[in-house]
KEDRENMAR-803700 format. One record per residue: residue number from 1; z, x, y of N, C-alpha, C in turn. Coordinates in steps of 0.2 Angstrom, whole numbers, plus 5000, padded with zeros to 4 digits. Atoms other than C-alpha are relative to their C-alpha. Layout:
(NUM (Z X Y) (Z X Y) (Z X Y))
...
# end
This chain:
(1 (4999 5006 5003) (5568 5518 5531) (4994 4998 4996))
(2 (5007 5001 5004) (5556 5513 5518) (4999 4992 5002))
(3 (5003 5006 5000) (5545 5499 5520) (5000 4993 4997))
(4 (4998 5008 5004) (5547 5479 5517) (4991 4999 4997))
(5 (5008 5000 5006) (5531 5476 5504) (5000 4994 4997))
(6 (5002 5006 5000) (5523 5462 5503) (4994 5001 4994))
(7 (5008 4999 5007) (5512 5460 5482) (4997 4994 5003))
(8 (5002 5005 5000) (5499 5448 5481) (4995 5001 4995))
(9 (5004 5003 5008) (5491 5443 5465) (4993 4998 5004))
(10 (5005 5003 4999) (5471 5442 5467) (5000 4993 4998))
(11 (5002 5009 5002) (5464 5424 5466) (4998 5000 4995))
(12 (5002 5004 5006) (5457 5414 5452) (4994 5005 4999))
(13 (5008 4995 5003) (5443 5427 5443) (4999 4996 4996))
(14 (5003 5002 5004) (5432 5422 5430) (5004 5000 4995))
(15 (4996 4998 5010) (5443 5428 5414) (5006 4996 5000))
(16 (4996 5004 4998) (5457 5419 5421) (4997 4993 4997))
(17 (5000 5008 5002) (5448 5402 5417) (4994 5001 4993))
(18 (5004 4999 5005) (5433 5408 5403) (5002 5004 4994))
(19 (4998 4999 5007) (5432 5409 5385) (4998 5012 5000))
(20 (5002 4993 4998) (5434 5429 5384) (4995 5003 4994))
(21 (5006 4999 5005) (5423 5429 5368) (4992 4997 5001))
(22 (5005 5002 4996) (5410 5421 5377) (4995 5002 5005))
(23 (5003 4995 4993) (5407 5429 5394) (4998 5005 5000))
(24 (5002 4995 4999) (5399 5444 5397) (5005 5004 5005))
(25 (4996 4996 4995) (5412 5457 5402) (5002 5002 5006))
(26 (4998 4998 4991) (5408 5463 5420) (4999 4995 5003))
(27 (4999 5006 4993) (5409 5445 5425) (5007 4999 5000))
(28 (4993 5001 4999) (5426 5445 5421) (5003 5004 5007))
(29 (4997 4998 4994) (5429 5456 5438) (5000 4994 5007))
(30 (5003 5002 4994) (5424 5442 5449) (5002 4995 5002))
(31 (4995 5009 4999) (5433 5427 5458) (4994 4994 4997))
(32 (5004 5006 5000) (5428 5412 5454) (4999 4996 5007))
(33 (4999 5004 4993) (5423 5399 5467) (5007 4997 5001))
(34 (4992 4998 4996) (5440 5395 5467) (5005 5002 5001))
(35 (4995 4994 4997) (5447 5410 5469) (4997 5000 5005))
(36 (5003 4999 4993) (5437 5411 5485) (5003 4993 5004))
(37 (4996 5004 4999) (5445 5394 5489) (5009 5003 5002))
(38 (4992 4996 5000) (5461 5402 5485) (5002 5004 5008))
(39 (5001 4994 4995) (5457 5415 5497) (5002 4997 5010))
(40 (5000 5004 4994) (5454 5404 5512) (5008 4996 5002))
(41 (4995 5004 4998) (5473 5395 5510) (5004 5005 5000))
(42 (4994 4994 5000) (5482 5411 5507) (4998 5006 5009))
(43 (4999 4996 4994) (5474 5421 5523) (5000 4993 5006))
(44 (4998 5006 4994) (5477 5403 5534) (5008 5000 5001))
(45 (4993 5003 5000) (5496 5405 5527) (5003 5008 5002))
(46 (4996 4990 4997) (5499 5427 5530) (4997 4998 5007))
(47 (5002 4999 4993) (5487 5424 5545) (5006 4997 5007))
(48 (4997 5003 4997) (5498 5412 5553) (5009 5000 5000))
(49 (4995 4998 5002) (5515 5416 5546) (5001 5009 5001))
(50 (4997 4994 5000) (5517 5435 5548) (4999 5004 5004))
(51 (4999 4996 4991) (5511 5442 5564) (5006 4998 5006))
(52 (4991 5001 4998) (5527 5446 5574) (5005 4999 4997))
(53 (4998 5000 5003) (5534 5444 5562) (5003 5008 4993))
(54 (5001 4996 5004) (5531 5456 5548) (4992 5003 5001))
(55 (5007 4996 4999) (5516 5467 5554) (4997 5005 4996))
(56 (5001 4997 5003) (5508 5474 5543) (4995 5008 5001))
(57 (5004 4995 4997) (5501 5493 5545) (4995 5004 4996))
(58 (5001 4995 5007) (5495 5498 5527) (4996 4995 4996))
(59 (5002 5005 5007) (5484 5488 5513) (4997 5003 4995))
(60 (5002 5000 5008) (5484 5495 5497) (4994 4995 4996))
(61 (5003 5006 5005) (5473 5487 5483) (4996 5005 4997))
(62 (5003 4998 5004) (5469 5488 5467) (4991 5003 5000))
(63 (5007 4998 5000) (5450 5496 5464) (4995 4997 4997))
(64 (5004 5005 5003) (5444 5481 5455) (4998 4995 5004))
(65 (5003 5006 4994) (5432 5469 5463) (5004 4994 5002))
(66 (4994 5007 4999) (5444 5452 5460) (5004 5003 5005))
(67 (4994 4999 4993) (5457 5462 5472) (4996 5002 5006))
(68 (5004 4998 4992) (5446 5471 5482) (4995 4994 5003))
(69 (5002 5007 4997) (5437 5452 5484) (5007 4995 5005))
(70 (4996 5004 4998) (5454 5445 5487) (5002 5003 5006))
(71 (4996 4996 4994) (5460 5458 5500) (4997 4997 5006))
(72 (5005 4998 4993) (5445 5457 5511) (4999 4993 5002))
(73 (4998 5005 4999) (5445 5439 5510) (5005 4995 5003))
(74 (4997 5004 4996) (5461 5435 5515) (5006 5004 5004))
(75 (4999 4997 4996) (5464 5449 5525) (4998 5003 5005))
(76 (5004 4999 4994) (5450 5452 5535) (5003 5000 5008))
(77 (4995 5000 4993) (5460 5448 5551) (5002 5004 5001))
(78 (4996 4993 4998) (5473 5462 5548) (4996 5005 5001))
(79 (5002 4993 5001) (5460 5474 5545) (4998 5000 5005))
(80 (5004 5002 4993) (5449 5467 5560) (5005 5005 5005))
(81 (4999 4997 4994) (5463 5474 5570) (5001 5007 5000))
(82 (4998 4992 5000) (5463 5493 5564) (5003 5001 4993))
(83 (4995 4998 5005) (5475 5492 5549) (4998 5002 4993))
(84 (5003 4998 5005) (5468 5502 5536) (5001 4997 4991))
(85 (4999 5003 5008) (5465 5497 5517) (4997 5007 4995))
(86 (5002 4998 5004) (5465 5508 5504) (4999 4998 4994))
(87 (4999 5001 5005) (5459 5507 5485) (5005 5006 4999))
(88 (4995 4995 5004) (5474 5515 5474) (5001 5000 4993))
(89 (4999 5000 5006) (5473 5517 5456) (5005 4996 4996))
(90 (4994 5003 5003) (5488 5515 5453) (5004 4994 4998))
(91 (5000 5008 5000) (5490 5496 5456) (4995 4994 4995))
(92 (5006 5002 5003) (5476 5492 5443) (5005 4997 4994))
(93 (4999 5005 5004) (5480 5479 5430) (5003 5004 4993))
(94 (4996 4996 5006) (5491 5483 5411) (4995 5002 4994))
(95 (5003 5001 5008) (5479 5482 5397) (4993 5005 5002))
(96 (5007 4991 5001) (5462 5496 5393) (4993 4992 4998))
(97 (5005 5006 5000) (5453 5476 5389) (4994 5003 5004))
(98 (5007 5002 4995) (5436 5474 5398) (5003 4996 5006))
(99 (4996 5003 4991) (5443 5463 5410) (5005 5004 5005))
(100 (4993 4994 4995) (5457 5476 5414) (4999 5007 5003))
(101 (5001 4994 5000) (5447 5490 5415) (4992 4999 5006))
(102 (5006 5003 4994) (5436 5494 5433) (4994 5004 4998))
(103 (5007 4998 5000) (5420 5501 5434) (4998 5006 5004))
(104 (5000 4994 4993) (5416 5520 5444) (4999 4997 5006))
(105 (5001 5001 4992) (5418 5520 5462) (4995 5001 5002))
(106 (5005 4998 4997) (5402 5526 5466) (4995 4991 4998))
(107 (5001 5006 5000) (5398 5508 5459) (5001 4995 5003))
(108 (4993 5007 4996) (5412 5497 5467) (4999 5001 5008))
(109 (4999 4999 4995) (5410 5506 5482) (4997 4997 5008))
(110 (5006 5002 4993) (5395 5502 5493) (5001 4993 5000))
(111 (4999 5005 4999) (5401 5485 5491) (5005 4996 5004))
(112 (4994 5000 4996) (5415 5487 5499) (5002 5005 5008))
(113 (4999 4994 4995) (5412 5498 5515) (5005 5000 5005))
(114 (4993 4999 4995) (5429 5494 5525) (5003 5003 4995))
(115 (4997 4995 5002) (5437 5503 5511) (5001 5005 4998))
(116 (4999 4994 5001) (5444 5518 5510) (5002 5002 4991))
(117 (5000 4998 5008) (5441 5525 5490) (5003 5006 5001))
(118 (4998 4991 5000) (5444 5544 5497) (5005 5001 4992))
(119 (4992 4999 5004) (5461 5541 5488) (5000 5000 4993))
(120 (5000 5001 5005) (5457 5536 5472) (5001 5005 4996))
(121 (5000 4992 5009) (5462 5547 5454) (4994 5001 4998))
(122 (5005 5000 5005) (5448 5554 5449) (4998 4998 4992))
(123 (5001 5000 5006) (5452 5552 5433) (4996 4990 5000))
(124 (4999 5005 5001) (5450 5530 5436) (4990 5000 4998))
(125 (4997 5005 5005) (5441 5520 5427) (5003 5001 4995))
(126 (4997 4998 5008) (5447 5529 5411) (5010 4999 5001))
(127 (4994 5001 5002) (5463 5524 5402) (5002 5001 4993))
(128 (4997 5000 5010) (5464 5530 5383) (4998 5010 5000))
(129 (5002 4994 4998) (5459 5551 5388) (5008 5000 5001))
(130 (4991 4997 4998) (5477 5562 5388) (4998 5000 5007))
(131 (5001 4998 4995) (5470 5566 5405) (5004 4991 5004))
(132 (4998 5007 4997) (5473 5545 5410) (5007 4997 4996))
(133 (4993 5004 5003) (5490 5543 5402) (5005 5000 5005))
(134 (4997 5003 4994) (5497 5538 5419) (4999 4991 4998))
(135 (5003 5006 5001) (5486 5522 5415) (5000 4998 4993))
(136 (5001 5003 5008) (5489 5519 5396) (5002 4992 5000))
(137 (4998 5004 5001) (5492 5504 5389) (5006 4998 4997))
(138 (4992 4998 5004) (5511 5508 5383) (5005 4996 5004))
(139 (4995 5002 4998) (5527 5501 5388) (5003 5007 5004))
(140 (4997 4994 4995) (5533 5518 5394) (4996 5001 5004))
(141 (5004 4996 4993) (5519 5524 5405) (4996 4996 5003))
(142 (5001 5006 4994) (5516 5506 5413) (5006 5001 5006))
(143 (4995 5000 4996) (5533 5506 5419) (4999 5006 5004))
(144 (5002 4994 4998) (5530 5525 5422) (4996 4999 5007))
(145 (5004 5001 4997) (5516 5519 5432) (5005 4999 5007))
(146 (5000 5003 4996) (5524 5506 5442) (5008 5004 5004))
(147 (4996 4999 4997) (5540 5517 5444) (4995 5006 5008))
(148 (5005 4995 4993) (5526 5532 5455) (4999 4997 5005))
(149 (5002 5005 4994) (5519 5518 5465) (5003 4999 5003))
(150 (4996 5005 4997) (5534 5511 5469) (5005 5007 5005))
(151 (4996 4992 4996) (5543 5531 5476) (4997 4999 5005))
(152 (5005 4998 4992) (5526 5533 5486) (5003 4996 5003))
(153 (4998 5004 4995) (5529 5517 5494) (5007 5001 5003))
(154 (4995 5000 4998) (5546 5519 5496) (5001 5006 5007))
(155 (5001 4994 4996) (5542 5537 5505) (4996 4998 5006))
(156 (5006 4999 4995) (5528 5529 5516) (5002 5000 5007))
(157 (4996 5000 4994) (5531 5528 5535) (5001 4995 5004))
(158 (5002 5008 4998) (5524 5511 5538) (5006 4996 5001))
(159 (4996 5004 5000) (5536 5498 5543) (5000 4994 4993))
(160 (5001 5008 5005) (5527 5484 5532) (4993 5001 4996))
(161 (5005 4998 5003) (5514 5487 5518) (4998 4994 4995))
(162 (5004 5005 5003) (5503 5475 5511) (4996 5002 4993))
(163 (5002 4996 5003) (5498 5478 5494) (4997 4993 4992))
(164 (5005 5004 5007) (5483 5467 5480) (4999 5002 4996))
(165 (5000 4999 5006) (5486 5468 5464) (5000 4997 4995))
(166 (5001 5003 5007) (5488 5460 5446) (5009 4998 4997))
(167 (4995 5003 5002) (5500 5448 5440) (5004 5004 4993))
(168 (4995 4996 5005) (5504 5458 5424) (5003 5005 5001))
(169 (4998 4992 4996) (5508 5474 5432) (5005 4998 5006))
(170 (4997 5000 4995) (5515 5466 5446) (5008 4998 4998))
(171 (4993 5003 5002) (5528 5454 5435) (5004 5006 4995))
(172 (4997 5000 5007) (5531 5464 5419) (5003 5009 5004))
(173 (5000 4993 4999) (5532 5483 5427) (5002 5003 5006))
(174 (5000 4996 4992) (5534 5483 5446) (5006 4994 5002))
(175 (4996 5004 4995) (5545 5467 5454) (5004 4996 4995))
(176 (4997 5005 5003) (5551 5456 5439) (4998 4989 4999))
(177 (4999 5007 4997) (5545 5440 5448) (4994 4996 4999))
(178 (5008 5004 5004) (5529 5428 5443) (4996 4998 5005))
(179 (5004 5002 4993) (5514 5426 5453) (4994 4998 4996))
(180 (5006 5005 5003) (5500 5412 5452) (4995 5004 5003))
(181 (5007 4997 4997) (5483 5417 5457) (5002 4999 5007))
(182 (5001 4997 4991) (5482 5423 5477) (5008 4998 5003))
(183 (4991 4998 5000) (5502 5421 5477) (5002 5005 5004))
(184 (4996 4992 4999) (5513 5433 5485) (5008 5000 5001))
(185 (4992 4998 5001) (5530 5439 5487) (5003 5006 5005))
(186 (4997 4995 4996) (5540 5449 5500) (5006 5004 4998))
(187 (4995 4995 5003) (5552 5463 5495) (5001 5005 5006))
(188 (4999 4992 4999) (5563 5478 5501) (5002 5002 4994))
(189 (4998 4996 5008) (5568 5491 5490) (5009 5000 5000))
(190 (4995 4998 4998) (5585 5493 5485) (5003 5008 4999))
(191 (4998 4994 4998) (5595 5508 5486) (4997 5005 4994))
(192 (5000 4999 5008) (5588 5520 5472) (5006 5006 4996))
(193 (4994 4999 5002) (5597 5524 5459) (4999 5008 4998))
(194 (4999 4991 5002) (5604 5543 5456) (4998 5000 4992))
(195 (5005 4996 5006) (5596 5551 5439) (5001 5007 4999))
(196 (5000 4993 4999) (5602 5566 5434) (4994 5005 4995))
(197 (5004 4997 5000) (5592 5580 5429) (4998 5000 4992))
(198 (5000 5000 5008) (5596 5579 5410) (4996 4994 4998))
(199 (5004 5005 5001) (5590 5561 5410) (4994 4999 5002))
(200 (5005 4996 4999) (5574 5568 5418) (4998 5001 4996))
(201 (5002 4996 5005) (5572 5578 5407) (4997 4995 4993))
(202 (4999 5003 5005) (5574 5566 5394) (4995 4995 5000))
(203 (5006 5004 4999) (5561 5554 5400) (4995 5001 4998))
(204 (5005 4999 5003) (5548 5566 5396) (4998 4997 4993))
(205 (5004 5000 5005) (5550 5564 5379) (5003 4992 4996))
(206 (4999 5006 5002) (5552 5545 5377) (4995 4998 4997))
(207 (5003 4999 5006) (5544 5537 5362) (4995 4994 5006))
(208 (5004 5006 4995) (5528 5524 5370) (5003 4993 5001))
(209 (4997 5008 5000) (5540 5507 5368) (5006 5000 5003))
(210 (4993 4999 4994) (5556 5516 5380) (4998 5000 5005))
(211 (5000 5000 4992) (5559 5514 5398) (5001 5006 5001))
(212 (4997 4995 4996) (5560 5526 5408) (5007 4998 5005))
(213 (4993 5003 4995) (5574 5527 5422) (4996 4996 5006))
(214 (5002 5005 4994) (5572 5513 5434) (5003 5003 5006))
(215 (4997 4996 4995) (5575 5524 5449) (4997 4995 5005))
(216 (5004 5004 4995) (5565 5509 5462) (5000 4995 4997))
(217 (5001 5007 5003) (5569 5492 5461) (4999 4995 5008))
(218 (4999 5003 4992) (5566 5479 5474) (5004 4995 5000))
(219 (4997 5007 5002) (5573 5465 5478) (4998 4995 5007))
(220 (5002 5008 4996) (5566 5447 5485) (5002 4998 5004))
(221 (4995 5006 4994) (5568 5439 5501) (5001 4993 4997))
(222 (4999 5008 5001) (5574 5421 5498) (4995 4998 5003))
(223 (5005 5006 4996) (5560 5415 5508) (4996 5000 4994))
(224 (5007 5000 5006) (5547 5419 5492) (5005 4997 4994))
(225 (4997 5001 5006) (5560 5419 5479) (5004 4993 4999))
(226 (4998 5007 5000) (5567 5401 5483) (4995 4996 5001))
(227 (5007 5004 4998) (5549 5394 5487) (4996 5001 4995))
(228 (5006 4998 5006) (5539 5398 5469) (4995 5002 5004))
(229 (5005 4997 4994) (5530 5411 5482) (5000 4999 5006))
(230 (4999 5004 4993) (5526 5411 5498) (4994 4995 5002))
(231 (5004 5006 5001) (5511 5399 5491) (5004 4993 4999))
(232 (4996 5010 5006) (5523 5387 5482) (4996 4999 4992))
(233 (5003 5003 5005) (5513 5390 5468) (5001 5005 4994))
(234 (4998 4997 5005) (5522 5401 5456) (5005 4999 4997))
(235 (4994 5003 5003) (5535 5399 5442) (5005 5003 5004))
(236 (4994 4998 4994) (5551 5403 5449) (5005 5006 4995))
(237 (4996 4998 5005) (5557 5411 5433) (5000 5009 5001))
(238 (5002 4990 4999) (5560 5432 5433) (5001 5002 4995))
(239 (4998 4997 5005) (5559 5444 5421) (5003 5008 5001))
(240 (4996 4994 4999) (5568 5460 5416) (4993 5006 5000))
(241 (5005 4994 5001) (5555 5476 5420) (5000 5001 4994))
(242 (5000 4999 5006) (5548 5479 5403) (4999 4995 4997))
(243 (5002 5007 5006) (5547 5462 5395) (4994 4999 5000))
(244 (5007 4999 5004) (5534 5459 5385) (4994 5003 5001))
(245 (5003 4993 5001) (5528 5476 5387) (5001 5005 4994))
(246 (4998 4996 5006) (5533 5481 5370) (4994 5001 4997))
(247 (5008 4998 5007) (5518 5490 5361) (4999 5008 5002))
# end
């Protein structure tokens, strides 16, 4: 039985509130003071809401500091108990920008020493190399993206998987659903849909602005999707996988 998967959008970063032609790039990975704020009301609201409940055994996250700040932040408790966190590429934000693009792990790393990197693509941080065309910047190989991430999960053997990541990648590519800074939302998957081989086949040679086949789709508990999150602080509006991903 695949896993119930809980996203959760980092907190407030700098580029989130700063002029982007302004600031110096590698501050854009970094919460703000109140994305650390943030942090503090979202691990008060998992902390005390989801044990015995929904136990999580697994934490994904992005490889960017902003996530990798938000996890440790307001998940430190889960982890305190055992519960592994890995960094996964594949969760990393849609755009090849500066602010969307992370930094080598041999840099990110030692600041994060409860994290498990082993995992990561060696190919990350790059995103414009044929070699990183998992990670492009295209309507096809975002979805592509988020349809891989979304099988693995599907396949894992965890009951319930915790996973920080980035609101453009999580609304436009992976769940459909809108998430404010430090937000989240609780999903199962539904059934996935059969794909025959030809249509397979055919995917390869999709043009960069077609979808692939949505073979993993989730679908929202009422408790988040009737709540604008399980913060209260996100539109409530959904989009279709693929919108305004055209490019």
């Amino acid at each position: 039985m695949p896993p119930t998967v809980i996203l959760i959008r980092h907190a407030q970063a700098l580029h989130n509130i700063a002029d982007k032609f302004l600031i110096i790039p590698k501050l854009y990975i970094r919460l703000s003071e109140l994305g650390f704020e943030q942090c503090k009301e979202l691990r008060e609201k998992l902390r005390t809401t989801l044990p015995g409940r929904l136990d999580a055994e697994l934490v994904l996250v992005s490889p960017m500091t902003r996530t990798l700040q938000t996890a440790m932040a307001s998940l430190d408790w889960l982890i305190a108990t055992g519960v592994p966190i890995q960094a996964h590429a594949g969760w990393q934000e849609t755009t090849d920008n500066p602010c969307d693009t992370g930094v080598p792990i041999a840099e990110v790393s030692p600041k994060f020493p409860g994290v498990d990197f082993s995992l990561v693509d060696p190919v990350w941080p790059e995103k414009k190399t044929p070699e990183a065309q998992l990670y492009a910047f295209t309507r096809r190989d975002l979805v592509t993206r988020a349809q891989k991430v979304l099988a693995e999960l599907y396949a894992r053997p965890e009951s319930v998987v915790a996973v920080v990541s980035h609101s453009a990648f999580l609304s436009k590519a992976v769940s459909g659903s809108m998430y404010a800074n430090a937000d989240f939302r609780i999903f199962d998957f539904e059934e996935p849909v059969e794909v025959s081989s030809t249509a397979a086949s055919e995917a390869a040679a999709l043009s960069k602005d077609e979808l692939p086949p949505l073979v993993y789709r989730l679908r929202e508990w009422d408790e988040t999707r009737q709540s604008h999150g399980g913060m209260g602080w996100s539109l409530d509006s959904v989009r279709n996988i693929g919108d305004e991903l055209g490019i």
